[in-house]
PDB file with one MODEL, atoms N, CA, C and O in Angstrom:
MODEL        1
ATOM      1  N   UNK A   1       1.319  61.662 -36.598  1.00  0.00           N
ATOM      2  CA  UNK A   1       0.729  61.492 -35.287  1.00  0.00           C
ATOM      3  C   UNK A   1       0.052  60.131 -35.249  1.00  0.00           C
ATOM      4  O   UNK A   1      -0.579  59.662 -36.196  1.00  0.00           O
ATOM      5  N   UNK A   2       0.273  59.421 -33.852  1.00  0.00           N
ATOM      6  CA  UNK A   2      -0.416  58.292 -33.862  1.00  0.00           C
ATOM      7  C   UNK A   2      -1.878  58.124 -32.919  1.00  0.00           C
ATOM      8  O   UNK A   2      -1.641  58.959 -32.046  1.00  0.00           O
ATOM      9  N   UNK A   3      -2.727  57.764 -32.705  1.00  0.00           N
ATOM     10  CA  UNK A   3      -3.630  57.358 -31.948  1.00  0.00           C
ATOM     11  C   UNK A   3      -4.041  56.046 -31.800  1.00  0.00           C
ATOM     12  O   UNK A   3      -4.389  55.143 -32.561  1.00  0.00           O
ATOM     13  N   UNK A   4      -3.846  56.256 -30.103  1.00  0.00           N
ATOM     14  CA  UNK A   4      -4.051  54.539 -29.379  1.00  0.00           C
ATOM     15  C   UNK A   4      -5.459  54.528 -29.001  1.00  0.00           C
ATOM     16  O   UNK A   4      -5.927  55.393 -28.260  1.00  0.00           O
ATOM     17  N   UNK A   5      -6.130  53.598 -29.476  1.00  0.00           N
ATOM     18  CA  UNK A   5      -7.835  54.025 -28.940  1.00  0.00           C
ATOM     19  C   UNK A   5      -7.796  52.077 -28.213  1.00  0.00           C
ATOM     20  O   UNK A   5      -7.495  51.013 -28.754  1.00  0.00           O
ATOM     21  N   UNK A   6      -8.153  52.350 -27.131  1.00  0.00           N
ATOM     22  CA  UNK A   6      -7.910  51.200 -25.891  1.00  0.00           C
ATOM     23  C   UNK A   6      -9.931  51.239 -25.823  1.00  0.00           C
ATOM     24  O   UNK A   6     -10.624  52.074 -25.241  1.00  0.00           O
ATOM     25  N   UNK A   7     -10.435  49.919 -26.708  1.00  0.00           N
ATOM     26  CA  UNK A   7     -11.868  49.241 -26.125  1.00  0.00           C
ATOM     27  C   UNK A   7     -12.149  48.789 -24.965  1.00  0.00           C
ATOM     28  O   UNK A   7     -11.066  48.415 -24.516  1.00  0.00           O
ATOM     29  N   UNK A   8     -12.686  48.659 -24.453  1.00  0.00           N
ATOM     30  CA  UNK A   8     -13.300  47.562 -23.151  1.00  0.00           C
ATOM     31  C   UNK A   8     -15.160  47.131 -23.284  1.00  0.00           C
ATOM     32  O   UNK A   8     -16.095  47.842 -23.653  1.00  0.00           O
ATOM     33  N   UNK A   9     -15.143  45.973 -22.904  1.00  0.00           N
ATOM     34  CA  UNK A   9     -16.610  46.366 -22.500  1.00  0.00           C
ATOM     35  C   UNK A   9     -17.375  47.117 -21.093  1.00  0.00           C
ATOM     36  O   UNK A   9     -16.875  47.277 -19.980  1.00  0.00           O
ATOM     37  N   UNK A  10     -18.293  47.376 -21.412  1.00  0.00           N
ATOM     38  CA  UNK A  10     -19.308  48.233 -20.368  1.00  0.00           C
ATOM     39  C   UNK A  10     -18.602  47.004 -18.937  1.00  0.00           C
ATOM     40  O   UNK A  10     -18.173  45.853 -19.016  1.00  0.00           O
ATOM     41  N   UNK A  11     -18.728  47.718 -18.045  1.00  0.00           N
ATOM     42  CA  UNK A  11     -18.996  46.955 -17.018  1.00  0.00           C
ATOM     43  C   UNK A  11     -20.626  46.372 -16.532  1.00  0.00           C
ATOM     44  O   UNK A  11     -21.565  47.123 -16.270  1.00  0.00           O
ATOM     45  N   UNK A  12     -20.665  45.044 -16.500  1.00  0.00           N
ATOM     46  CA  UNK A  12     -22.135  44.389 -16.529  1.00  0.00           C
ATOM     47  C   UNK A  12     -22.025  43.659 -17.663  1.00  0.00           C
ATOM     48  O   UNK A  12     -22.470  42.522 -17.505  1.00  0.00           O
ATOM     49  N   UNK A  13     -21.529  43.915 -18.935  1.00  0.00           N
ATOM     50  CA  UNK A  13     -21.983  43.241 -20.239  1.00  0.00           C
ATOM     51  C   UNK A  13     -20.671  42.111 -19.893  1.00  0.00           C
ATOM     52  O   UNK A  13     -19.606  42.388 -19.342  1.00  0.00           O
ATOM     53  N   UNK A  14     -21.123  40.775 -20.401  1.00  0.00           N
ATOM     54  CA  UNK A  14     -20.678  39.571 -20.116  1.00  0.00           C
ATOM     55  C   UNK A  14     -19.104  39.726 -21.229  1.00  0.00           C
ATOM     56  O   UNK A  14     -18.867  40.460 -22.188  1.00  0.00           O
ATOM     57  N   UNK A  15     -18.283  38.657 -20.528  1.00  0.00           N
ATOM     58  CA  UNK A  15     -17.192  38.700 -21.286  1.00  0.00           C
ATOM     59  C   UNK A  15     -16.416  37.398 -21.281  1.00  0.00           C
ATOM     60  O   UNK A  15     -15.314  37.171 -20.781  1.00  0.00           O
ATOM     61  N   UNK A  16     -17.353  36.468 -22.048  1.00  0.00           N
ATOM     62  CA  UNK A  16     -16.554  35.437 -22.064  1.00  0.00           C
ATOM     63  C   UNK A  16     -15.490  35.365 -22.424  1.00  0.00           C
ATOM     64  O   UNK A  16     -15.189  34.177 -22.314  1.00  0.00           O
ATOM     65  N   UNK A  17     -14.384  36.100 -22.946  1.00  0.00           N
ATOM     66  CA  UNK A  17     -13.058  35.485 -23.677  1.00  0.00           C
ATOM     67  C   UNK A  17     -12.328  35.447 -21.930  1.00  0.00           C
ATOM     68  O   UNK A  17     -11.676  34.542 -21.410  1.00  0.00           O
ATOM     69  N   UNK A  18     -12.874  37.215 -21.164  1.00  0.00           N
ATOM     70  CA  UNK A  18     -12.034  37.446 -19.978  1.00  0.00           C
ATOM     71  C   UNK A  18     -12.518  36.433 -18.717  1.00  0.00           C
ATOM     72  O   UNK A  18     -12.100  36.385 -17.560  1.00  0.00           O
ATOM     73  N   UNK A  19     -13.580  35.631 -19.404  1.00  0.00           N
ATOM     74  CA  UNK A  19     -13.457  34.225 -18.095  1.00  0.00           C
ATOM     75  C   UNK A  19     -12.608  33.157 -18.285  1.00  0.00           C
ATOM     76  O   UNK A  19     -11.896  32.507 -17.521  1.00  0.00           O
ATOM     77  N   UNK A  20     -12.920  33.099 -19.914  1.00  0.00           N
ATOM     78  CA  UNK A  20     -11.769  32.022 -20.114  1.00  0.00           C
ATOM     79  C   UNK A  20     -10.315  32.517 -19.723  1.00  0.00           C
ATOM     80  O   UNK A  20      -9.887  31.902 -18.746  1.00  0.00           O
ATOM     81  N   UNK A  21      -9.485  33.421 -20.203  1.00  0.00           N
ATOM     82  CA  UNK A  21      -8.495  33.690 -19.717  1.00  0.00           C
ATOM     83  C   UNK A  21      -8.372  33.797 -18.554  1.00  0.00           C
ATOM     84  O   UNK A  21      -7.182  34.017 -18.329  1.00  0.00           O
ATOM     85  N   UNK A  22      -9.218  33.751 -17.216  1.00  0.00           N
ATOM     86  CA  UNK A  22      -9.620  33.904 -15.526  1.00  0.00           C
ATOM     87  C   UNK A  22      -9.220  32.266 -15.381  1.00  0.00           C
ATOM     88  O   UNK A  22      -8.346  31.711 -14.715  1.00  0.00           O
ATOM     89  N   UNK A  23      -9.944  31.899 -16.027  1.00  0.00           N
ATOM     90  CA  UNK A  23      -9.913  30.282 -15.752  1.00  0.00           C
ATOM     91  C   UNK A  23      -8.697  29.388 -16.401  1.00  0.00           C
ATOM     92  O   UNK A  23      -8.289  28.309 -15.971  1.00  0.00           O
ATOM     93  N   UNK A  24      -8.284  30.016 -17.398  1.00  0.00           N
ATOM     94  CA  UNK A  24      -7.319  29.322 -17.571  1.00  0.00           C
ATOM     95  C   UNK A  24      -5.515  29.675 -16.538  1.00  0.00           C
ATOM     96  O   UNK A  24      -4.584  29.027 -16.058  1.00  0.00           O
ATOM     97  N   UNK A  25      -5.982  31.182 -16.703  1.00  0.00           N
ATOM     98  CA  UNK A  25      -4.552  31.631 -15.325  1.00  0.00           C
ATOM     99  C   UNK A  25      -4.892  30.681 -14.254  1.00  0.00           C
ATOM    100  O   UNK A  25      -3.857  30.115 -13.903  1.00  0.00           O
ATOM    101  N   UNK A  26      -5.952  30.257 -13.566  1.00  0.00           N
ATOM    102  CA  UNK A  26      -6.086  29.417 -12.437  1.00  0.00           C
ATOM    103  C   UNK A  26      -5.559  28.384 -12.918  1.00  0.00           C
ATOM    104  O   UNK A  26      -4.630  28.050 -12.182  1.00  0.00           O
ATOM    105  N   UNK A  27      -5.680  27.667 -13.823  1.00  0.00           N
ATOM    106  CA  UNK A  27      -5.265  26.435 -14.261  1.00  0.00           C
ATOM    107  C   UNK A  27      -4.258  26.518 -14.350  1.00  0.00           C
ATOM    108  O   UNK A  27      -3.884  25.348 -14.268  1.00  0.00           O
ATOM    109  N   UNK A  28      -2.971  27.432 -14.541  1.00  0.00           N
ATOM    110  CA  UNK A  28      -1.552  27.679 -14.536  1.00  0.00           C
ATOM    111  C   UNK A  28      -1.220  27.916 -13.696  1.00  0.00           C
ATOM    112  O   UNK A  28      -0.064  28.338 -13.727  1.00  0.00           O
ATOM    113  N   UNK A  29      -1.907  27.855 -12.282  1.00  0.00           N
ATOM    114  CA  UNK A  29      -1.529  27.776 -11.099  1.00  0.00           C
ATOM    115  C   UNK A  29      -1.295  29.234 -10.403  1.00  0.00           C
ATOM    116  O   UNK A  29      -0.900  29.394  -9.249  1.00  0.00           O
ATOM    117  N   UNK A  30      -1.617  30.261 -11.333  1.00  0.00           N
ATOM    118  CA  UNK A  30      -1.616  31.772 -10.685  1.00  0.00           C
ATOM    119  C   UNK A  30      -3.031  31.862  -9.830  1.00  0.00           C
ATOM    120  O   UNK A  30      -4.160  32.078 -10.270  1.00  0.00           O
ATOM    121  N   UNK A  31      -2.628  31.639  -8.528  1.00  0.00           N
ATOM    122  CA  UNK A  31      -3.548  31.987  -7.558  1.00  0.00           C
ATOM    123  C   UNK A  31      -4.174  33.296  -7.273  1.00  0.00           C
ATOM    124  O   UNK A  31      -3.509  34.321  -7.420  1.00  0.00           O
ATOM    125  N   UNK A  32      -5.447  33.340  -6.862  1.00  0.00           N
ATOM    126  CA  UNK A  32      -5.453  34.997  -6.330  1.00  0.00           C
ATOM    127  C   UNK A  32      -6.164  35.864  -7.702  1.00  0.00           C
ATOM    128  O   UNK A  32      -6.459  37.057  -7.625  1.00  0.00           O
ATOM    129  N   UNK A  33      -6.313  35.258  -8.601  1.00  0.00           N
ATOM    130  CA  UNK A  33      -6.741  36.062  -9.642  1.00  0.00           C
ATOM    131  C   UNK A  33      -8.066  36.163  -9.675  1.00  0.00           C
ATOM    132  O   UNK A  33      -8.865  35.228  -9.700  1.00  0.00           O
ATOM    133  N   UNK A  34      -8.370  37.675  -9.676  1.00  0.00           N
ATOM    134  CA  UNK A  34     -10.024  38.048  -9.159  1.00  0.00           C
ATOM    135  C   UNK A  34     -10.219  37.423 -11.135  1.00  0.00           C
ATOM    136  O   UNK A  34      -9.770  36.470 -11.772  1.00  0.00           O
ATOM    137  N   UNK A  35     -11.348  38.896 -11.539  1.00  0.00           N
ATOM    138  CA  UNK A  35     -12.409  38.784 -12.276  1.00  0.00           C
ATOM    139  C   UNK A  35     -11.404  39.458 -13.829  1.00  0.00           C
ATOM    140  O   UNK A  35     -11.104  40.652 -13.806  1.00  0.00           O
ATOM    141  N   UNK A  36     -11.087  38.820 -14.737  1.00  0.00           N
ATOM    142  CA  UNK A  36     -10.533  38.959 -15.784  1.00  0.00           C
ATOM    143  C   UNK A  36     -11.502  39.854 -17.163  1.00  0.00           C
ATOM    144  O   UNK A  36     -12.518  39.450 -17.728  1.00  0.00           O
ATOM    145  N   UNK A  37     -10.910  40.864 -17.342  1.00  0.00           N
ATOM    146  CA  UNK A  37     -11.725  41.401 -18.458  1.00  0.00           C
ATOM    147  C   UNK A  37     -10.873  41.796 -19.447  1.00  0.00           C
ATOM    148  O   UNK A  37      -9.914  42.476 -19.082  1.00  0.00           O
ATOM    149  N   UNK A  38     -10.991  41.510 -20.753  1.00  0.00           N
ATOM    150  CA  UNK A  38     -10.371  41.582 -21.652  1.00  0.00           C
ATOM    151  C   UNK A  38     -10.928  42.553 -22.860  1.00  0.00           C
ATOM    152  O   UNK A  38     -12.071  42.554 -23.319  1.00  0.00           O
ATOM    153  N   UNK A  39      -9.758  43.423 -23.272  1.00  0.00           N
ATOM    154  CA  UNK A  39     -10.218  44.984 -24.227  1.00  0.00           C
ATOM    155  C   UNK A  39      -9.570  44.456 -25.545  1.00  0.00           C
ATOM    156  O   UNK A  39      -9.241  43.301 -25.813  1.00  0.00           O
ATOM    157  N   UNK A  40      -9.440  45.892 -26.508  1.00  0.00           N
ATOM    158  CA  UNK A  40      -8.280  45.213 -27.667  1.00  0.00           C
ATOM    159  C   UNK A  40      -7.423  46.592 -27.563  1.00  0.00           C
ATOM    160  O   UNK A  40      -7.529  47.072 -26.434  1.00  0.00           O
ATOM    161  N   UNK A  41      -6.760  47.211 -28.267  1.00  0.00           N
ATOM    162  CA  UNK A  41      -5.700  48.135 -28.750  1.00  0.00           C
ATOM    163  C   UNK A  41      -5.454  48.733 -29.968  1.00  0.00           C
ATOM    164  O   UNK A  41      -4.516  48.323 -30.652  1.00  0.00           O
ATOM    165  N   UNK A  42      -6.202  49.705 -30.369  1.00  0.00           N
ATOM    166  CA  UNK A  42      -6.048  49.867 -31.887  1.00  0.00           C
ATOM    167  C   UNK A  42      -5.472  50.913 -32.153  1.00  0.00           C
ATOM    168  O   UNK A  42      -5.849  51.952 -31.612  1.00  0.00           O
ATOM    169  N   UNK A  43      -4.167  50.908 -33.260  1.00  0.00           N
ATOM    170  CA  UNK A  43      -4.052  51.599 -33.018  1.00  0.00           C
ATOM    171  C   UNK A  43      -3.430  52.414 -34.621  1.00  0.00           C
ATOM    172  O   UNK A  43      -2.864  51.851 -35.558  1.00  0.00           O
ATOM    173  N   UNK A  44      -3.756  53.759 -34.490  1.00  0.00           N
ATOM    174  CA  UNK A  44      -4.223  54.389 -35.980  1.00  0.00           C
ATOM    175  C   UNK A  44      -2.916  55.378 -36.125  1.00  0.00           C
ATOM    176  O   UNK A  44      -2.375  55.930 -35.167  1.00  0.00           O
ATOM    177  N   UNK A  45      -2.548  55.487 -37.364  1.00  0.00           N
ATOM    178  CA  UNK A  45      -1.423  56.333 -38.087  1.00  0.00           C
ATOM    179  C   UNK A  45      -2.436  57.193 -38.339  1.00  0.00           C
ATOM    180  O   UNK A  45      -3.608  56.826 -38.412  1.00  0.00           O
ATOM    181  N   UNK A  46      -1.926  58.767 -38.535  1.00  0.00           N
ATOM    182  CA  UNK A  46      -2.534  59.749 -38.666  1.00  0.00           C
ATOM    183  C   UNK A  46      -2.119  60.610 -39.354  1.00  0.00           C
ATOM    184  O   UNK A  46      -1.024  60.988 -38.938  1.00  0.00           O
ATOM    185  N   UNK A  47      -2.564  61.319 -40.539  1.00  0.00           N
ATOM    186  CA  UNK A  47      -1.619  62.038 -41.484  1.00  0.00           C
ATOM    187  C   UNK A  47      -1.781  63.827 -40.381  1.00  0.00           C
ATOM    188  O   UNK A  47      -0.934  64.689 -40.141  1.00  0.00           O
ATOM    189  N   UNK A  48      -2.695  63.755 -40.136  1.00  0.00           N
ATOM    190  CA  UNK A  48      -3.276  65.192 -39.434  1.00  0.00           C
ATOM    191  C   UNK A  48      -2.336  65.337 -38.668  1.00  0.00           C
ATOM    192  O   UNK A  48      -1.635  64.401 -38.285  1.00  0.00           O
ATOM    193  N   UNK A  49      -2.183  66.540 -38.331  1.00  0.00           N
ATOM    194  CA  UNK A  49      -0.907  67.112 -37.654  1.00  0.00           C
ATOM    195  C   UNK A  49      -1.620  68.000 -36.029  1.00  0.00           C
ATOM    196  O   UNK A  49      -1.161  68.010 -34.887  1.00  0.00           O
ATOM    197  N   UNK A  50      -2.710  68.565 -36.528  1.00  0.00           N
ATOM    198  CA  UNK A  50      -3.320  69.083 -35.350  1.00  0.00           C
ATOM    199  C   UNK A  50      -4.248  68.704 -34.344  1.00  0.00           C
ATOM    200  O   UNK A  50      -5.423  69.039 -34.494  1.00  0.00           O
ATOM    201  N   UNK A  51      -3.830  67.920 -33.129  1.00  0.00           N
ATOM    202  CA  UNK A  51      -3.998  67.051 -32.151  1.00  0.00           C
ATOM    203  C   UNK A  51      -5.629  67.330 -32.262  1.00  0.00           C
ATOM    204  O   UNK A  51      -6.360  66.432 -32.679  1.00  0.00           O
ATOM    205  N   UNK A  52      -6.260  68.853 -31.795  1.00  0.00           N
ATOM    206  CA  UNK A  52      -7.559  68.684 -31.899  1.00  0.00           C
ATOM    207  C   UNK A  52      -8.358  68.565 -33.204  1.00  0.00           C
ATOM    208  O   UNK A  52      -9.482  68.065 -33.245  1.00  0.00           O
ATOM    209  N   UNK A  53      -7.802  68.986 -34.112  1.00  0.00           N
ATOM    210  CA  UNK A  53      -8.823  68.050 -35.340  1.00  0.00           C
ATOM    211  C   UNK A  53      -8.284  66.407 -35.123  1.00  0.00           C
ATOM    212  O   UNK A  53      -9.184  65.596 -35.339  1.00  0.00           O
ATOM    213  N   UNK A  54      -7.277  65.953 -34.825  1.00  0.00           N
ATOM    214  CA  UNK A  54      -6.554  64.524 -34.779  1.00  0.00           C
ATOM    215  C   UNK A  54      -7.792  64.125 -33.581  1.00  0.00           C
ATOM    216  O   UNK A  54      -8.369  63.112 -33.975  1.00  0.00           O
ATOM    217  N   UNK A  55      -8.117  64.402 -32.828  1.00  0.00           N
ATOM    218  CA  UNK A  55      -8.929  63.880 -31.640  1.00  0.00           C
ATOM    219  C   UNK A  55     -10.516  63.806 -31.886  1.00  0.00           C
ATOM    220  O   UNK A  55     -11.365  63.115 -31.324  1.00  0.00           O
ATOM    221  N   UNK A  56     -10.620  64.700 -32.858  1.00  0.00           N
ATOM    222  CA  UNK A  56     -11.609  64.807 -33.559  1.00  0.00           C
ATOM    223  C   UNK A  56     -12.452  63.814 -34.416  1.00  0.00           C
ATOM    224  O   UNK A  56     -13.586  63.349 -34.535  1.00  0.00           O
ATOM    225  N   UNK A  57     -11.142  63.777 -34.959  1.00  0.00           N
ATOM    226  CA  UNK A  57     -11.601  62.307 -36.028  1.00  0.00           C
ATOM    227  C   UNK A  57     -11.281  61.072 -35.781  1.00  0.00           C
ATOM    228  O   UNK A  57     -11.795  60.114 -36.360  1.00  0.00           O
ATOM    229  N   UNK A  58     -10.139  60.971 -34.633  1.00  0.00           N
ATOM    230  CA  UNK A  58     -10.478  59.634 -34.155  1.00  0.00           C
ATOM    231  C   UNK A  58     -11.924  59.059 -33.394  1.00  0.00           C
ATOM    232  O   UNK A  58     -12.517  57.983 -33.469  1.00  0.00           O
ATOM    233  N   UNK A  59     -12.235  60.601 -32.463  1.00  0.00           N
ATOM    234  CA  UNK A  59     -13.682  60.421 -32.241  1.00  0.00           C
ATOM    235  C   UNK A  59     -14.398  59.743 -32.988  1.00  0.00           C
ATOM    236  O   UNK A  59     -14.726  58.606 -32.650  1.00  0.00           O
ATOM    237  N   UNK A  60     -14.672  60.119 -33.797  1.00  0.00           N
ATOM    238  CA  UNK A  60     -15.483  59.910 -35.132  1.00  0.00           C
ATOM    239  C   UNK A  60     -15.426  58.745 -35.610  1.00  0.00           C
ATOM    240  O   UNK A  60     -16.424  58.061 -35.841  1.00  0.00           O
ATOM    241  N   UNK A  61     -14.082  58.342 -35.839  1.00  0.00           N
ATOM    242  CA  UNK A  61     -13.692  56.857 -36.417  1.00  0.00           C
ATOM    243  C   UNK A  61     -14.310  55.841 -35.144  1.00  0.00           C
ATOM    244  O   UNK A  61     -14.760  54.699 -35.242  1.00  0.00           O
ATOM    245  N   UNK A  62     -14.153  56.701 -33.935  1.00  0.00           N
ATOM    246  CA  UNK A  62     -14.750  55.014 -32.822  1.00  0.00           C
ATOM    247  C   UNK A  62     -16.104  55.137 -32.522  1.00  0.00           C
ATOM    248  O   UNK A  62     -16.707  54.448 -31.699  1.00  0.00           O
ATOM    249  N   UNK A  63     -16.641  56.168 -33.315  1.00  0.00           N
ATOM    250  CA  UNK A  63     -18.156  55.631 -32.699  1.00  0.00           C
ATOM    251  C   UNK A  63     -18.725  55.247 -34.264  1.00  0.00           C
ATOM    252  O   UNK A  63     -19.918  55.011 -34.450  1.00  0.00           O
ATOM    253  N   UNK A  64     -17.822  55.219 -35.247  1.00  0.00           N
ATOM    254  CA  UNK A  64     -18.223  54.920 -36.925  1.00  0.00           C
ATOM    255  C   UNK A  64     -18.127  53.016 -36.597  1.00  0.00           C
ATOM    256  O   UNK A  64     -18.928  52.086 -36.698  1.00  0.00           O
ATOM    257  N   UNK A  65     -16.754  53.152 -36.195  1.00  0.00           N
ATOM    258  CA  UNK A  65     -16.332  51.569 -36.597  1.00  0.00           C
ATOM    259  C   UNK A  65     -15.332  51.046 -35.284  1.00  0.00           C
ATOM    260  O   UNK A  65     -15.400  49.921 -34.790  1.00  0.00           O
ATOM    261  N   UNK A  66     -14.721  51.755 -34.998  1.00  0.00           N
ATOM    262  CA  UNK A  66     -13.786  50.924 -33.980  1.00  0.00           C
ATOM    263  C   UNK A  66     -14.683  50.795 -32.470  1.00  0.00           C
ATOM    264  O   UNK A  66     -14.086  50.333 -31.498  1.00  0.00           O
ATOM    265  N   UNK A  67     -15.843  51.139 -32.359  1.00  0.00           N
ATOM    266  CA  UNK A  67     -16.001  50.222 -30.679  1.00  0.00           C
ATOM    267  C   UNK A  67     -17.996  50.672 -30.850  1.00  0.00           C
ATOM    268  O   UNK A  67     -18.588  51.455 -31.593  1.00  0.00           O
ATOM    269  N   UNK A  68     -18.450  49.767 -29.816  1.00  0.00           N
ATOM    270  CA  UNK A  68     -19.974  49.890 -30.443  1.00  0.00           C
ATOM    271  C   UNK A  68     -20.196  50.362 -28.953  1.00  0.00           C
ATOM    272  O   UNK A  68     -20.018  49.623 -27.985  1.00  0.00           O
ATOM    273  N   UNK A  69     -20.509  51.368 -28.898  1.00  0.00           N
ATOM    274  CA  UNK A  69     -20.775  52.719 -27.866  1.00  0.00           C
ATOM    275  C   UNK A  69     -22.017  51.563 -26.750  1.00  0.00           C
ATOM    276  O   UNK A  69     -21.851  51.269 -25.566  1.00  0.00           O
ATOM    277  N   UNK A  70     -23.110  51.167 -27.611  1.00  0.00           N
ATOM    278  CA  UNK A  70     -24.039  50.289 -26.575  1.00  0.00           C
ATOM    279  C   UNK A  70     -22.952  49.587 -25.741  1.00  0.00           C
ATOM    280  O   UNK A  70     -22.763  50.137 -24.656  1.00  0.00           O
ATOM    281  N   UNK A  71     -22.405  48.807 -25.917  1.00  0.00           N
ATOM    282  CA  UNK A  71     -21.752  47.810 -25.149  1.00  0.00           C
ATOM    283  C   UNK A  71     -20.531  47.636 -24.748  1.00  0.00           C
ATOM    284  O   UNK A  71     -20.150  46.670 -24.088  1.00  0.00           O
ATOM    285  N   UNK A  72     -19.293  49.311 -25.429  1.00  0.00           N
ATOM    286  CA  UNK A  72     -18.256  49.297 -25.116  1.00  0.00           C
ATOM    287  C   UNK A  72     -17.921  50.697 -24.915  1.00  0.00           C
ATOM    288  O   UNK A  72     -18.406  51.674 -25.487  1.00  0.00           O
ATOM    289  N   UNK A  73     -16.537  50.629 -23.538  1.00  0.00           N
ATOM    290  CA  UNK A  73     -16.821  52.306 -23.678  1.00  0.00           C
ATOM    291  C   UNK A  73     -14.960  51.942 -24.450  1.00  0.00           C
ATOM    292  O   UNK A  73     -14.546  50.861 -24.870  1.00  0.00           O
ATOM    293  N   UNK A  74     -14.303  53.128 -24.397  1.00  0.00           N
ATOM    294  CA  UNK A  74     -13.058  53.304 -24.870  1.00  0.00           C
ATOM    295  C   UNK A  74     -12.424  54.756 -25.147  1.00  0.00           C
ATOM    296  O   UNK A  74     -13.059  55.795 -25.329  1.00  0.00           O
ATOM    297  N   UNK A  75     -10.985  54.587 -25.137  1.00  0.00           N
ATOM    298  CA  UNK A  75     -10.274  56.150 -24.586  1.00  0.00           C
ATOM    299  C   UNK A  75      -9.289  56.030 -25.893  1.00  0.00           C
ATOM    300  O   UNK A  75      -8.877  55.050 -26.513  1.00  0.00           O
ATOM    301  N   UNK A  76      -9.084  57.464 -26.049  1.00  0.00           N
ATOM    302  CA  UNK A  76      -8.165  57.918 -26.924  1.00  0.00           C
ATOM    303  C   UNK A  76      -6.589  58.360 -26.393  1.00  0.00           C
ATOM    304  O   UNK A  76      -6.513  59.230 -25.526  1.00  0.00           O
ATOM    305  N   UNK A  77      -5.695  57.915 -26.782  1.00  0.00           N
ATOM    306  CA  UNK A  77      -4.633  58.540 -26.166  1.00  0.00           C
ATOM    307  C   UNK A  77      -3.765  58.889 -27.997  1.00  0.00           C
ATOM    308  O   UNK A  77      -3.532  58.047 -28.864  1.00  0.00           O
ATOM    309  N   UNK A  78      -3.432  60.657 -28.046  1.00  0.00           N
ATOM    310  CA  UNK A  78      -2.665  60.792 -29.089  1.00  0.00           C
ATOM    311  C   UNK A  78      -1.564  60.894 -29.096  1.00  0.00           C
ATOM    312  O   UNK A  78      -1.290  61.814 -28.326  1.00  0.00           O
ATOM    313  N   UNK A  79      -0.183  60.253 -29.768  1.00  0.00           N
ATOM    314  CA  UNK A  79       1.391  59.990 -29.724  1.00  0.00           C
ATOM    315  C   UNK A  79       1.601  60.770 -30.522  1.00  0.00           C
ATOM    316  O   UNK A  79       1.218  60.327 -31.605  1.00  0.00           O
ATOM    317  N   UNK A  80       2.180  62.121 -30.647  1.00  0.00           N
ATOM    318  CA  UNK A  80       3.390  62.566 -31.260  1.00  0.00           C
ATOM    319  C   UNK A  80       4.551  62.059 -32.166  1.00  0.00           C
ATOM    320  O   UNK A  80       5.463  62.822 -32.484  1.00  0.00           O
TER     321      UNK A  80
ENDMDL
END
């Protein structure tokens, strides 16, 4: 089983990488582009076979190490 755990930051908490990438699409001439926010994608091999212990411990793993709860929220999606 795999698990996709998708970061973002809070909405409000600043995000410079997603201005630079805002500002640089303008500079490539893509017009129209509102407010750019940028997440990451992580994503975990799983020996566990049973989705709710599997959901369980990915829980676990993203508030241990993969995303810092103050300043980011983030979702679990589990692959078969």
């Amino acid at each position: 089983m795999k698990a996709k755990v998708t970061v973002t930051l809070k909405t409000g908490v600043l995000d410079p990488q997603g201005k630079a990438v805002q500002h640089a699409l303008g500079s490539l001439g893509f017009a129209g582009v509102g407010e750019v926010r940028q997440g990451k994608l992580i994503e975990v091999e799983l020996a566990e076979t049973d989705r709710t212990r599997a959901g369980e411990e990915v829980e676990r793993m993203c508030r241990a190490l993969l995303a810092n709860p103050v300043i980011e929220n983030y979702s679990i999606e589990l692959v078969d």
